[in-house]
C-alpha positions, 0 to 999 in steps of 0.5 A: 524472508519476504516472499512479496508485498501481498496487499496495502491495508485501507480502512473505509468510512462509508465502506460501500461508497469506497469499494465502488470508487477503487472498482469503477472509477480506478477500474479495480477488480474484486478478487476475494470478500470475505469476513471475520470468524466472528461475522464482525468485520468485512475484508475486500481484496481489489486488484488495481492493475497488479497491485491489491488492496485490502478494503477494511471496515470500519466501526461507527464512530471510528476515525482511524481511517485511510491507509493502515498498513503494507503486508507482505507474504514470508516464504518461511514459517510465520514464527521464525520471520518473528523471532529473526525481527524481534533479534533487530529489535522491531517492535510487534504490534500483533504477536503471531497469531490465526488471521481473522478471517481464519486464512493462513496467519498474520503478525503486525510489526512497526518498521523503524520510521514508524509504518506498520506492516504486516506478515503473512503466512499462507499458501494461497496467493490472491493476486491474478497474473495479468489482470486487465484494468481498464483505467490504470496501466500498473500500480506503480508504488506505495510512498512512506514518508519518514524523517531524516533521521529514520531515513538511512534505518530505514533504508538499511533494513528495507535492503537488509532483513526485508531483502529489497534491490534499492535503487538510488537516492534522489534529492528533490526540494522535499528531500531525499528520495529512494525506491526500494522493489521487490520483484514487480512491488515498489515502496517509495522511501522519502522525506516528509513528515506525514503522520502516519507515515504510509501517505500514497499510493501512485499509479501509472495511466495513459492520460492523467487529463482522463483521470482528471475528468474521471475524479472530478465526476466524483467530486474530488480535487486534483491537482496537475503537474509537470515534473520533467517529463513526467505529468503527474495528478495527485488528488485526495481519494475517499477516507483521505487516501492520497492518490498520484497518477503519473501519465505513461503514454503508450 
């Protein structure tokens, strides 16, 4: 069914403001900016090492801010991915229908711990293999965080109907821990109870001290940490996106 995570949805406050923080400071490279049929709304794709996010803007007034939802592209036709979701009892948000900006065609379900995603039907493939990123080295996951109880579903239909490899179950202090790939895209399934439960994104760069220094010249908190052998800076970007970067020396 799931032919690749194609994009991870954020919608942006001061939309200019957030495009000039994931192009210059995180280094990201715009690959397509479009618009809605209707000239309304304003899509950007940003590929940050080989992950894409989709800059959305937002209306004056709206505060539903921050990261929205994962896509994913289907390798089958758009109304059969739905039925077959529809027999797991997923519930759709957007039923199948021409995507806004008139490319391919989009549904939008809720997965059982409460994250959106979305489905895509289209030929074209916006990524660009082995774009040089000049800040990150790869963008390493996308972290839902779910309760207990939404877990093992969870974790069951990420390996059933989406098709993912799943890796082990971690427990760390926090909860249980567990990645799920496809391909080169990760989603990491925890514990937690951010609300909604797409909460971070992680990526992976030479030197979290660098980092550091790069976010702070933009105003923005960050904290460091050592875990194991890792170092890690979380920080909180713009629109409240939480950000990690783990330092992969190279």
């Amino acid at each position: 069914m799931i032919k690749e995570l194609n994009h991870i949805g954020i919608r942006a406050g001061d939309f200019e403001k957030t495009l000039d923080f994931y192009q210059q400071t995180l280094g990201g490279t715009i690959i397509r900016d479009s618009r809605s049929l209707d000239g309304k709304s304003r899509f950007v794709y940003i590929q940050l090492g080989d992950g894409v996010i989709e800059l959305l803007s937002s209306k004056p007034g709206e505060t539903n801010l921050g990261l929205q939802h994962v896509a994913f592209l289907v390798n089958m036709d758009l109304n059969q991915a739905y039925e077959a979701l529809l027999a797991q009892g997923l519930v759709f948000t957007v039923q199948p229908r021409l995507a806004g900006s008139g490319n391919g065609y989009l549904a939008f379900f809720r997965e059982p711990g409460g994250a959106v995603f979305e489905l895509i039907q289209r030929e074209e493939n916006i990524r660009i293999p082995d774009l040089k990123n000049d800040v990150l080295l790869a963008f390493a996951s996308s972290t839902i965080e779910v309760s207990p109880d939404a877990f093992e579903p969870c974790a069951a239909f990420y390996r059933g109907p989406m098709g993912f490899s799943a890796g082990p179950v971690n427990e760390t202090v926090r909860g249980r821990v567990q990645h799920f790939r496809h391909g080169r895209d990760t989603i990491e399934l925890a514990e937690g109870t951010a609300n909604p439960p797409l909460t971070r994104l992680t990526f992976q760069v030479a030197s979290c001290s660098a980092m550091r220094d790069r976010l702070l010249e933009q105003g923005l908190s960050c904290d460091m940490s050592q875990a194991s052998a890792e170092r890690i800076l979380d920080a909180v970007g713009p629109d409240g996106v939480l950000l990690r970067f783990v330092e992969t020396p190279v």
